[in-house]
Phi, psi and omega in degrees: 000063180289307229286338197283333181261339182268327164337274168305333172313303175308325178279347187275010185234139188060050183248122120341109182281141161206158197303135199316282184281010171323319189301308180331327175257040181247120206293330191240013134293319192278314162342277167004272160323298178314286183310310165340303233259316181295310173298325161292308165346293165311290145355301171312281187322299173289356151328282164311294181289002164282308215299315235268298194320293178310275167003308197261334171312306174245019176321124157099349183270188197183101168269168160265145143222178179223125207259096168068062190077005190236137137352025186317133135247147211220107143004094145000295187255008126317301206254007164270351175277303182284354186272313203279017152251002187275345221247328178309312197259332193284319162330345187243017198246302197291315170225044155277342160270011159310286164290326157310323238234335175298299194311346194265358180252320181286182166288122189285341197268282194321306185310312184298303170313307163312333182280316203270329160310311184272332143251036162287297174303333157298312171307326223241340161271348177311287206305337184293278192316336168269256189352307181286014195051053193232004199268155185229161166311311227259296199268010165299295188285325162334336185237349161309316204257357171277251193350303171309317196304308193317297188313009251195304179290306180283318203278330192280333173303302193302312174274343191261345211247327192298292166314338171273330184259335126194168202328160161316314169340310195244018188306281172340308171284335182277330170299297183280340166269022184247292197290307176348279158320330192268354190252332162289307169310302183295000141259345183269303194308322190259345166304290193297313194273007170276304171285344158286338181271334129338317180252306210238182180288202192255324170302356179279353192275309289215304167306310172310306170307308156303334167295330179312284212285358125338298186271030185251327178305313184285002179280321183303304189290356168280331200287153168198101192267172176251137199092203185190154191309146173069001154344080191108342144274044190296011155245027136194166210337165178247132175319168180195138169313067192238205182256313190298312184285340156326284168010270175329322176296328221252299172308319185307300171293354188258358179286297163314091231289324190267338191281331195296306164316302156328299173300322167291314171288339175291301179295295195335285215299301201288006165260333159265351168256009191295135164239001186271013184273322180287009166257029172276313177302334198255005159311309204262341201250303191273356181209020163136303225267332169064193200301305185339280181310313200277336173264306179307334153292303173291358158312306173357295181287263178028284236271345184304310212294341157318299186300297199296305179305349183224028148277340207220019144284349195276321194246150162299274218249147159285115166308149160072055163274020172273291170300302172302355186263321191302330203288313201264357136306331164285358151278290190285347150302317190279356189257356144287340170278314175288010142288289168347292187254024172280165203249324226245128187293301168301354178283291195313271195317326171310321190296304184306329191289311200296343178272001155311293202284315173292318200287324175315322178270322147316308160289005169287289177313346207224323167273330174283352165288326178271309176326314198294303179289002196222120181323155191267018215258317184238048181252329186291294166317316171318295168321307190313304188320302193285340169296305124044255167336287207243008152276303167287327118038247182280324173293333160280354188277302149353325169283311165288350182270319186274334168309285193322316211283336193302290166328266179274359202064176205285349196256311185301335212255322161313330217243326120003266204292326151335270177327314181269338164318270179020289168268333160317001186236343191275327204290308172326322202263305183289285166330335182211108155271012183273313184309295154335337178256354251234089160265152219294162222325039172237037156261155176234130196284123172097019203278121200245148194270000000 
């Protein structure tokens, strides 16, 4: 494992210590925080249980199709596993610059309460229709795909809201203890919800989840962050709900040689290595394990990406963050192919944790770089932008993971995608050598391509 070592070498050299949990002392980051965590928890859990839900919903099924004269058969709960990321994403394809372009105008702490109010009430008709047996394939996505919408709404407010809350100093800590939480949840989250769909009925998952987003609203209505969107740019004009300021949003990344690069690699690796829609199949086909094994699997990523977050609360800044970002991506391509073909349920988990632990240490480097470069004026669009990207992604990978697996099955369709990160990551490291050179306060804002 050099490049895993080389990794770590790179995060250990020229790092400042600072106290582990500095953002936490800022009253209405740790509010935040705190709510977060019960909502990704929750979130977690219906991940899993939509993806379960479909899996048992089309056992047994089996479409045709006929492809330039010839015949296909295409796996049912393969290819209805790839749908729930096509229903996942297009909502956020559709009004995520939408929602950048709010963020940049409104108050972000109300924008954020409103979206998590509406999905709480998405959630809470999820849990009625199902608990009452009333529930279908069709309003199962429908509601999949409300709830992802809201999040379209949310997320850019949420990440743009990040700078009202604390200093530039600490973006970074603020940041990694934001993956921190979420590793946490999304570990805790996909446990509990293994062994509940197991015992009870599945709506109950369904439920829990709309309570999360309860106690994430009363963390909200306590917070009273400081400024308003565009704060410091008073030479210039304040967005509208337009076509230009989307736009705008859209010229800035495409201007900006390093944020563009970032966005592009983060969708390439994660639409061919996303596995995680596929992992009911490979719980249930390559190793076994059935609902238990199949929620204790999905711990896996989590709990890798968990380790790597609280390796990297210990530093302000990552040294090398060019290089170190092209290598662990390039880990989690290869530790995704070598997932494809364990035999072994502890082989998997391990492979799965390490592609945790490599996206973490990318998504530390990759929000904290945009965030620095990018004005706050255009940090909601940006954002908007970037939901796009790294939404997009894996849910469109998702899709394309399940058409391969339908096709060729499930290992081919992993160990595939694993394999073209790989070289998609060596083309990137070539396509842009300023990322390659690219360390920790040498960047310059607005840098063209």
């Amino acid at each position: 494992m050099p490049a895993v070592v080389r990794v770590v070498a790179l995060l250990a050299m020229d790092q400042p210590r600072i106290p582990r949990f500095a953002a936490l002392r800022y009253r209405d980051f740790r509010l935040l925080w705190f709510g977060q965590f019960f909502a990704v928890t929750g979130n977690a859990m219906q991940f899993i249980a939509v993806n379960w839900h479909v899996y048992t919903l089309l056992e047994g099924s089996e479409y045709s199709i006929s492809v330039l004269g010839f015949q296909l058969a295409l796996q049912g709960q393969a290819l209805g596993l790839g749908v729930v990321g096509l229903v996942r994403i297009l909502p956020v394809i559709l009004f995520g610059l939408v929602g950048g372009v709010l963020a940049d105008i409104h108050d972000r702490r109300r924008l954020i309460i409103w979206s998590q109010s509406a999905a709480c009430l998405f959630t809470a008709a999820l849990a009625g229709i199902t608990l009452s047996g009333n529930v279908s394939l069709a309003a199962l996505y429908l509601l999949t795909a409300a709830i992802s919408g809201v999040s379209a709404f949310e997320t850019p407010a949420q990440q743009a809201l990040l700078p009202q809350l604390v200093p530039r100093e600490h973006f970074t800590n603020a940041i990694s203890l934001n993956q921190l939480m979420h590793q946490f949840g999304t570990i805790g989250g996909p446990a509990v919800a293994g062994v509940l769909i197991g015992a009870f009925p599945i709506g109950l998952v369904y439920t829990l989840n709309g309570m999360s987003f309860l106690l994430l609203l009363v963390a909200l209505f306590f917070m009273r962050p400081q400024g308003r969107p565009g704060t410091g740019s008073l030479d210039v004009a304040p967005p509208s709900l337009s076509l230009g300021s989307m736009l705008e949003g859209l010229r800035f990344v495409r201007r900006s040689r390093l944020i563009w690069a970032t966005m592009l690699l983060d969708f390439l690796a994660t639409f061919f290595s996303s596995a995680r829609t596929m992992l009911p199949l490979v719980a249930g086909e390559l190793l076994g394990v059935g609902a238990a094994g199949y929620g204790l699997l999905a711990t896996a990523q989590p709990a890798g990406a968990l380790i790597a977050g609280v390796a990297l609360t210990f530093r302000r800044e990552i040294a090398r963050q060019g290089p170190v970002l092209l290598v662990s991506v390039a880990v989690y391509g290869l530790a995704t192919a070598l997932f494809g073909v364990s035999p072994l349920f502890g082989l998997s988990y391990v492979l799965f944790a390490v592609t945790g632990a490599a996206d973490t240490v990318s998504t530390v480097i990759r929000q904290t770089l945009r965030q620095i470069m990018t004005p706050d004026h255009l940090r909601g669009r940006m954002v908007g932008v970037n939901m796009i990207f790294f939404m997009g992604g894996p849910q469109l990978g998702e899709l394309e993971a399940g058409v391969a697996a339908a096709l060729f099955g499930v290992s081919f369709s992993v160990v595939s995608g694993g394999l073209i990160t790989l070289l998609l990551t060596a083309w990137i490291a070539l396509r842009y050598p300023a990322l390659r050179a690219y360390r920790s306060g040498s960047e310059t804002r607005g840098t063209r391509l």
